[in-house]
C-alpha positions as CSV (number, residue, x, y, z in Angstrom):
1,X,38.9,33.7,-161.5
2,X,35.4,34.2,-160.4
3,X,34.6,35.7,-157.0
4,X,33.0,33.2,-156.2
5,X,35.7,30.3,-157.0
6,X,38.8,29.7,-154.1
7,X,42.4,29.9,-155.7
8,X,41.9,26.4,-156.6
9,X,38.9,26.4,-158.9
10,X,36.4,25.0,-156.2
11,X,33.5,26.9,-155.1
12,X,33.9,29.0,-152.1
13,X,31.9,28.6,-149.1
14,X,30.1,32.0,-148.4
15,X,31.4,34.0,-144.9
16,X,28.8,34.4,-142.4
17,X,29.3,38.3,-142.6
18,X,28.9,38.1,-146.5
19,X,26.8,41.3,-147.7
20,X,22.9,39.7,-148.4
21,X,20.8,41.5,-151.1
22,X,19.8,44.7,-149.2
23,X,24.3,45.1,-149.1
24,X,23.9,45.0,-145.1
25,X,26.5,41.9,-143.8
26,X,24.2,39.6,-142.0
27,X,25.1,37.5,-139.1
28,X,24.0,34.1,-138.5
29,X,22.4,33.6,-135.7
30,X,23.2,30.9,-133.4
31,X,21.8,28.7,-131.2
32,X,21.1,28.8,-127.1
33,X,23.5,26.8,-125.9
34,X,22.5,25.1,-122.4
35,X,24.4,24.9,-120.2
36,X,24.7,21.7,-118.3
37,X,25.3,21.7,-114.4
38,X,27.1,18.9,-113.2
39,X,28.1,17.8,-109.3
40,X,31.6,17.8,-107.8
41,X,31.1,14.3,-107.5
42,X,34.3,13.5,-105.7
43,X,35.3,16.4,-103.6
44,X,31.2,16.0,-102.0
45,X,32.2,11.7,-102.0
46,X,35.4,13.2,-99.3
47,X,32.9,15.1,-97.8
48,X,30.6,12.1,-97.0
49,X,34.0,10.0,-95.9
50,X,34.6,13.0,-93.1
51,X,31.2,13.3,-91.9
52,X,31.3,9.5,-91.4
53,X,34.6,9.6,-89.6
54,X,33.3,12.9,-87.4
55,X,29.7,10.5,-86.3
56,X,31.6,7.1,-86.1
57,X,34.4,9.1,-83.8
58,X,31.7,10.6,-81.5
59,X,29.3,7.5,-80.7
60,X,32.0,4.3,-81.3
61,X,32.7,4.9,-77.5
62,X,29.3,4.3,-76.3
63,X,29.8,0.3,-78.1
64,X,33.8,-0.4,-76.5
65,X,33.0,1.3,-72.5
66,X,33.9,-2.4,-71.0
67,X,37.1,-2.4,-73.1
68,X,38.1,1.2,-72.4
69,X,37.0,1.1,-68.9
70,X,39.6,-1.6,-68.5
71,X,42.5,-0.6,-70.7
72,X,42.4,2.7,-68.7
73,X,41.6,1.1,-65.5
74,X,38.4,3.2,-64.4
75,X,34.9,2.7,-64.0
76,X,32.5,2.2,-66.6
77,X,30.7,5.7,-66.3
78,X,34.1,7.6,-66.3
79,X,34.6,5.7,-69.7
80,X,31.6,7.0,-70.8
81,X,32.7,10.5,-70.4
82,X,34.6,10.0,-73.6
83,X,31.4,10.6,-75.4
84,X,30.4,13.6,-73.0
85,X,33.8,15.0,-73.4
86,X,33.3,14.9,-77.2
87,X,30.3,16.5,-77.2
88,X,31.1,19.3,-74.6
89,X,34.2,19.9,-77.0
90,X,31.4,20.7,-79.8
91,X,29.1,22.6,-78.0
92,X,31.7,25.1,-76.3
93,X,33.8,25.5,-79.2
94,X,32.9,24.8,-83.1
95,X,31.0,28.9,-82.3
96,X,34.1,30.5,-81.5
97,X,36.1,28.7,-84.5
98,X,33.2,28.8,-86.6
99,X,32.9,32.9,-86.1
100,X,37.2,33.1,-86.3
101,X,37.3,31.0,-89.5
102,X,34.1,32.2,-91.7
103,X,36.1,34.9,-93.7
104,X,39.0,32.8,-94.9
105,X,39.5,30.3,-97.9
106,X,37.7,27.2,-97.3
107,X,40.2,24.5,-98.3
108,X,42.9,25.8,-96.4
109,X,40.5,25.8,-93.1
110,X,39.2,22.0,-94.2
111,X,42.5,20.8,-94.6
112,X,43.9,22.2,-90.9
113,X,40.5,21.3,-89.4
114,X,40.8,17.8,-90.4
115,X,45.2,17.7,-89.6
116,X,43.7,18.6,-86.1
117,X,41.3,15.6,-85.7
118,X,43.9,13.2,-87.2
119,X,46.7,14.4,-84.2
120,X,44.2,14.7,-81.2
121,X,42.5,11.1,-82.6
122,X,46.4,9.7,-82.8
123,X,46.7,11.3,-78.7
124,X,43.4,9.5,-78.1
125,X,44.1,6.3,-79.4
126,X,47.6,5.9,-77.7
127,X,47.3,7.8,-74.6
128,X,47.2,5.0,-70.8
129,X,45.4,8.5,-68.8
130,X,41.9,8.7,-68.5
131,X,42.9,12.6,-68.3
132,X,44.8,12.9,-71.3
133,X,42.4,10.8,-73.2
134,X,39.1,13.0,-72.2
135,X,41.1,16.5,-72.9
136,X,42.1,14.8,-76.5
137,X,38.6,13.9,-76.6
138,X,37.2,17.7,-76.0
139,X,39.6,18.8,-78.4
140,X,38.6,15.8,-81.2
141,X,35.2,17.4,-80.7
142,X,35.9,21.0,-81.1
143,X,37.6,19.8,-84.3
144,X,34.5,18.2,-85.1
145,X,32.4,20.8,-84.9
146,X,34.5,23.3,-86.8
147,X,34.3,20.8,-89.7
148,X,31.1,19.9,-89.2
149,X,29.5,23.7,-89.2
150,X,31.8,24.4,-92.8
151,X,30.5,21.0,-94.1
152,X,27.4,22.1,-95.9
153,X,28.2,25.5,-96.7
154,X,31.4,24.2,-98.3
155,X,29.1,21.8,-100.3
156,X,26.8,24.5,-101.6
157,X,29.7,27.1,-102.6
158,X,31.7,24.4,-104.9
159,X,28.0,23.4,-106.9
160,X,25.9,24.8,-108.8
161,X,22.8,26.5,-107.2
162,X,20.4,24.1,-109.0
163,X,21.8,21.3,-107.8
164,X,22.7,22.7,-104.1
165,X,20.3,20.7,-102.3
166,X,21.2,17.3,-104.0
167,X,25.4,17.9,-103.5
168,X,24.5,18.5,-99.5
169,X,22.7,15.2,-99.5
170,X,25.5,13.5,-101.4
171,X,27.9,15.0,-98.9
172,X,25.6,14.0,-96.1
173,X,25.7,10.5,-97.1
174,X,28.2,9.7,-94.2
175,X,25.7,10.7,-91.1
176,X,23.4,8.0,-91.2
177,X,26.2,5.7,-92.5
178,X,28.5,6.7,-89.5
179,X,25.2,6.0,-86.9
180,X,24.4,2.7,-88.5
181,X,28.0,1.1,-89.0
182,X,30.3,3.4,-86.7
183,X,29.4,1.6,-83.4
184,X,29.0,-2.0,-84.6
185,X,32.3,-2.0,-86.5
186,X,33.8,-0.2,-83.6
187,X,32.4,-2.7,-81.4
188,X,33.3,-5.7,-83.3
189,X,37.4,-4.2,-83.8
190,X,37.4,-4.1,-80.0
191,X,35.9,-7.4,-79.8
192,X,38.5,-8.8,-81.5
193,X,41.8,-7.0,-82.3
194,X,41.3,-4.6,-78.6
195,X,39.7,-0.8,-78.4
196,X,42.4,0.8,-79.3
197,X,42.4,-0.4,-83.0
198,X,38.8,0.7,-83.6
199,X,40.4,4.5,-82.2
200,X,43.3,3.3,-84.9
201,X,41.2,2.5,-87.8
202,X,39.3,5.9,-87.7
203,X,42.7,7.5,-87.5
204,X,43.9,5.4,-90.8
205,X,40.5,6.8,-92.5
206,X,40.7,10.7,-91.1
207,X,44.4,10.2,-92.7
208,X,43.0,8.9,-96.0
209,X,40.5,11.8,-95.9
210,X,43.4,14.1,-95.6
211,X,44.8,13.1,-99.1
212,X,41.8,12.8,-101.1
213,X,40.8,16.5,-99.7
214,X,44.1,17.8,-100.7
215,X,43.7,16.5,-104.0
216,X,39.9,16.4,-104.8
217,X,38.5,19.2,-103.2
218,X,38.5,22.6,-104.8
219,X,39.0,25.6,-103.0
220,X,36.1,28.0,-102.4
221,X,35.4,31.9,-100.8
222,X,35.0,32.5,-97.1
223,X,32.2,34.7,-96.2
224,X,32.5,37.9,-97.2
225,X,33.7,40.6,-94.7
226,X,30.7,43.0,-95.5
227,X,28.1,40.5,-94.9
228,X,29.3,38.8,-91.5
229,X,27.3,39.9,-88.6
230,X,26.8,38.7,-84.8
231,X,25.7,35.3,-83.0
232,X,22.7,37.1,-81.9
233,X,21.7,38.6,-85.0
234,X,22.2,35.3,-87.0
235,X,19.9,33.9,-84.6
236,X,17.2,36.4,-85.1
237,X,17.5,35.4,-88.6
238,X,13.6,35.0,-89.8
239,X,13.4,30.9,-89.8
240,X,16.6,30.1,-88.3
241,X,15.2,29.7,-84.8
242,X,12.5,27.5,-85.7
243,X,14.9,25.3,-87.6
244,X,17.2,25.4,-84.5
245,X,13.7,24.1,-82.2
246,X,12.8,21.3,-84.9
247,X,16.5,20.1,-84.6
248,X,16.5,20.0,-81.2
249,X,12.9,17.9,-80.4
250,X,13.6,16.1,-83.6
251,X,17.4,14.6,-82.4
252,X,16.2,14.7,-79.1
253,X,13.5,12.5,-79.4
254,X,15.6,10.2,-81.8
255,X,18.7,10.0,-79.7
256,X,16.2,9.0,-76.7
257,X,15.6,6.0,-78.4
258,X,18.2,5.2,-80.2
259,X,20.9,5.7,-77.3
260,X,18.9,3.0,-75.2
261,X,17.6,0.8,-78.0
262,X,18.6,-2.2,-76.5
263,X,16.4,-1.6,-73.1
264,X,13.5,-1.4,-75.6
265,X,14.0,-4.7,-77.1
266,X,14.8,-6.3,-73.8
267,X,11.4,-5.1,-72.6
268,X,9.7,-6.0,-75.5
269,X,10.8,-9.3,-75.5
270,X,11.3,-9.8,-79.3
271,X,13.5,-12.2,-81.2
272,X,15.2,-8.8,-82.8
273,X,19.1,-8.5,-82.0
274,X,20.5,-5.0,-81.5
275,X,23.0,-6.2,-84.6
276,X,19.5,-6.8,-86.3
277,X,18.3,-3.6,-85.4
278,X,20.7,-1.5,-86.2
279,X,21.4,-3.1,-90.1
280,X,17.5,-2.4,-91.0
281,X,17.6,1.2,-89.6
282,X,20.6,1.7,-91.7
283,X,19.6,0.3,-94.7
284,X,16.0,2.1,-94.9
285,X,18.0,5.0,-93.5
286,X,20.0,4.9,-96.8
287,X,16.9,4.5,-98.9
288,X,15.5,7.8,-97.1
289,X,18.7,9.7,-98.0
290,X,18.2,8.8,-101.5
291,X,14.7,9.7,-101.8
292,X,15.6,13.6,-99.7
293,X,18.6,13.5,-102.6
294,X,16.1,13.3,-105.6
295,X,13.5,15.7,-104.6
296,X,15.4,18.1,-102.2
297,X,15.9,20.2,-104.7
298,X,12.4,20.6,-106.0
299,X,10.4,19.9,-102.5
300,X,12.2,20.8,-99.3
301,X,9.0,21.5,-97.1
302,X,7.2,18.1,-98.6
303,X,10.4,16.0,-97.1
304,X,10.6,17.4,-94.0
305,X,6.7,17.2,-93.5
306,X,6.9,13.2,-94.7
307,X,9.7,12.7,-92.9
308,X,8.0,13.9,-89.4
309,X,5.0,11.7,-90.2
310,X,6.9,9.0,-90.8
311,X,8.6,9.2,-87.9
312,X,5.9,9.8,-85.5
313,X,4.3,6.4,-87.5
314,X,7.7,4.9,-86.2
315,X,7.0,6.1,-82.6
316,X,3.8,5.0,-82.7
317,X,4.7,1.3,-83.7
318,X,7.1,0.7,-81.4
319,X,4.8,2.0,-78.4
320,X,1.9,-0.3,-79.4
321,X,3.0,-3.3,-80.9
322,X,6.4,-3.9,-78.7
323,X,5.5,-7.5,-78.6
324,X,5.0,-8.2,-82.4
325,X,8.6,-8.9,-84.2
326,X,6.9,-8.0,-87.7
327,X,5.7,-4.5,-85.8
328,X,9.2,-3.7,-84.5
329,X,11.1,-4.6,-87.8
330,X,8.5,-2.0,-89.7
331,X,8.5,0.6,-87.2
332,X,12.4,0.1,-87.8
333,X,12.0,0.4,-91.7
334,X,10.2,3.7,-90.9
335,X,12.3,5.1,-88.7
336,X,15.2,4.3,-90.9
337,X,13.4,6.1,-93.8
338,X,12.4,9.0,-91.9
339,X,15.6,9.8,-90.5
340,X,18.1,9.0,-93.2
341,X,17.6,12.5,-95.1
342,X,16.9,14.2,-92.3
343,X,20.5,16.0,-92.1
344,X,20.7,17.4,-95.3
345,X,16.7,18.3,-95.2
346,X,17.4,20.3,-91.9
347,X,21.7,21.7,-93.4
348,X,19.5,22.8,-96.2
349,X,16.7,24.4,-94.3
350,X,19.3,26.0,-92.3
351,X,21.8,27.4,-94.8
352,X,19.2,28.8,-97.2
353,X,17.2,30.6,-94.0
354,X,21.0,32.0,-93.3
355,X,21.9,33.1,-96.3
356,X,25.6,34.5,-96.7
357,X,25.9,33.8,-92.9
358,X,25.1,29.9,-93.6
359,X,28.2,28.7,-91.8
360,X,27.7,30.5,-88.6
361,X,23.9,29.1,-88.7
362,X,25.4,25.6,-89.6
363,X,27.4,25.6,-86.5
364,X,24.5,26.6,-84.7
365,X,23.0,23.0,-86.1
366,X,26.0,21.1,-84.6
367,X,25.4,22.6,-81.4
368,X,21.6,21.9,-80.9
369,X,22.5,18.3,-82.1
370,X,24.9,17.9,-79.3
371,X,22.6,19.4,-76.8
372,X,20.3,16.9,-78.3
373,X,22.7,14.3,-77.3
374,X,23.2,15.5,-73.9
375,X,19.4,15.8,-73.3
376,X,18.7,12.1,-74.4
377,X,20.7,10.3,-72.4
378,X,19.5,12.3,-69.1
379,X,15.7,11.8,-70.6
380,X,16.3,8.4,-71.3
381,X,17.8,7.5,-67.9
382,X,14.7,9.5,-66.6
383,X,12.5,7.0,-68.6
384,X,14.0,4.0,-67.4
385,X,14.2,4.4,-64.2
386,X,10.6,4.0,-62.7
387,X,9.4,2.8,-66.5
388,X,10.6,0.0,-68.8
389,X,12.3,0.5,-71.9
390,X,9.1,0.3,-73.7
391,X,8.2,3.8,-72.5
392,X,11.2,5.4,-74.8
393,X,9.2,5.6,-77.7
394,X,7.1,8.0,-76.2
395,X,9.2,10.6,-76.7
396,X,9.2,10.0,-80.6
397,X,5.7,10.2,-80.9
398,X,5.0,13.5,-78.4
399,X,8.6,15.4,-79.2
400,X,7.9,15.0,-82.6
401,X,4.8,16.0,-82.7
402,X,6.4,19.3,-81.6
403,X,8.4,19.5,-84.4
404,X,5.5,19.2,-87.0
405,X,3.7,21.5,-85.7
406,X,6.8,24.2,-85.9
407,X,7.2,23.4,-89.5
408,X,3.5,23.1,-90.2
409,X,3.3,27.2,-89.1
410,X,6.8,28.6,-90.4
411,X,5.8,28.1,-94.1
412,X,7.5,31.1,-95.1
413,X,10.9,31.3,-93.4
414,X,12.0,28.4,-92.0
415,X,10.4,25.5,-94.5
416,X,8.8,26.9,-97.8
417,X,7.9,25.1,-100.4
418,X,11.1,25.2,-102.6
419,X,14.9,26.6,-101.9
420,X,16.0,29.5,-103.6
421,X,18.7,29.8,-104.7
422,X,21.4,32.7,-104.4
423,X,23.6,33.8,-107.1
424,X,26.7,30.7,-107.9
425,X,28.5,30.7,-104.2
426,X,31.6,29.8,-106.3
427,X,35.1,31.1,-106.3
């Protein structure tokens, strides 16, 4: 039988370590193989649904006060502490769970954080005292802001760097979703089925999160223990403070306007509803989340700097031509557009200035939002009172201005041109 025959008489293939004519075996070499990344589709989709529920939980409120005022039989302002209470709840507390949970597993931490805001939200929704109700609402916020600060850091350990920035604006899908559809569909279960049922549907969905985050979402590393360090040296951070400042004017100035958006268009006298309103914000506000999703990645600084512009444009419209329908509806477009990516351009900003101590920085976020939130609604009372609602604009033109010019000079730390991107932050 020749050698070079198999046992059944056919030729035999030659073995890629066969001996070649200088008697050395030679190996055949093979290809690159790239390596595709892909996106935890699913487990960033449950992240969305919970950022929803956490935005639609905080302002429904502020669109039911006649209805709650009633059912609880107090005034309307002591309704409206609901939203205060929720808030307070964030600001004093998602630190302090932030700093106590940022070593540990982060499943395990998503999944109590979320069984929490299901049984304070159930307290909430049942509860006849105006007392029991606000302390369930502190609590609800605390909650909130311990899932809210893990959020984006959780996002960014379960992808691939590459494709970091684009997961955090898939998982951030739910803000703008939550501010555009969370008080009108709060409002309009109130309306008709009785308050209690729009605290009862977001309780349904926080339970329906609960399962698809047991199942979906993969488990990832808390911060290591090496690399955790104080509030005050997170803050001192290069870039993390000016973040923290463009956060601040930015909501500030958009809360101002947006908390009392229906003054404005009573002023202005346009034939634009508030139900009007609110469906073209969120619709160009999803547009401007999918634009910040396909270039995040490759132009952080460019987004944030469009964004600004845009919504200073916004500002600008609204003061000007408060009497022209076709102004308000574009000024709305542009606002929409402007502010739709603007949490995961800002999450981003933040976690890569803060590094391996991106959680603790991300909390930092939630609580200059809140503050935000507190801020507007005393500035926008301010406004009203010896002005007409066609002065809240102002603050969108001259606090965002502010904010451009912090991002325009912190090129280096805060907002540079592209992201980079640790090592995999992956279990």
């Amino acid at each position: 039988m020749s050698p070079q025959s198999s046992p059944g008489g056919a030729p035999a293939l030659p073995a890629p370590h066969d001996a070649g004519p200088s008697g050395r075996a030679s190996i055949a070499p093979s290809a690159p193989r790239k390596v595709r990344q892909r996106l935890p589709l699913p487990a960033l989709l449950v992240m969305a649904l919970m950022g929803f529920i956490l935005i639609a939980t905080e302002t429904m409120p502020a669109g039911l006060l006649p209805q709650i005022a009633a059912g609880l039989d107090v005034s309307l302002g002591t309704a409206g502490q609901l939203v205060s209470a929720y808030a307070l709840g964030t600001v004093l507390l998602s630190i302090p769970a932030m700093a106590l949970t940022r070593g540990m597993r982060r499943k395990p931490v998503f999944l109590v954080g979320i069984v929490g805001f299901l049984l304070v939200n159930t307290v909430a929704a049942l509860s006849a005292d105006i007392a029991l109700t606000l302390a369930a609402r502190f609590v609800a916020g605390a909650f909130s802001g311990l899932l809210w600060g893990m959020l984006a850091g959780y996002a960014r350990r379960i992808t691939d760097p590459g494709l970091a920035g684009r997961a955090l604006a898939i998982a951030s899908l739910g803000t703008p979703l939550g501010l555009a559809l969370g008080t009108p569909i709060g409002s309009w279960l109130g309306a008709g089925f009785g308050w209690r049922w729009s605290f009862g549907a977001l309780t349904a969905l926080t339970l329906l999160a609960l399962v698809l985050a047991a199942v979906l979402v993969p488990d990832a590393p808390g911060q290591r223990a090496e690399s955790q360090i104080s509030l005050a040296r997170v803050l001192a951070i290069p870039g993390v403070a000016a973040i923290l400042a463009v956060i601040f004017a930015w909501m500030l100035a958009h809360n101002t306007v947006y908390t009392y958006f229906a003054a404005y268009l009573g002023s202005a006298r346009v034939p634009v509803t508030v139900d009007v309103a609110l469906a073209v914000f969120g619709a160009c506000a999803l547009l401007g989340l999918g634009i910040t999703g396909a270039l995040i990645d490759r132009a952080p600084r460019l987004l944030v700097l469009a964004s600004l512009l845009l919504f200073l444009a916004a500002g600008g419209i609204f003061f000007t031509g408060s009497h022209s329908p076709a102004a308000v509806l574009l000024a709305l477009a542009l606002w929409g557009v402007s502010f739709g990516g603007a949490a995961p351009q800002l999450q981003t900003a933040i976690s890569v200035a803060g590094g391996e101590n991106a959680d603790m920085a991300n909390s930092l976020l939630g609580v200059a939002f809140n503050l935000a939130i507190f801020a507007a609604g005393v500035l926008g009372a301010v406004l009203l009172g010896p002005f007409e609602g066609s002065s809240l604009p102002l603050p969108m033109v001259g606090l965002g201005a502010i904010a451009l010019a912090i991002v325009a000079v912190s090129r280096r730390t805060a907002f540079p041109p592209r992201s980079h991107s640790g090592p995999p932050m992956r279990a």
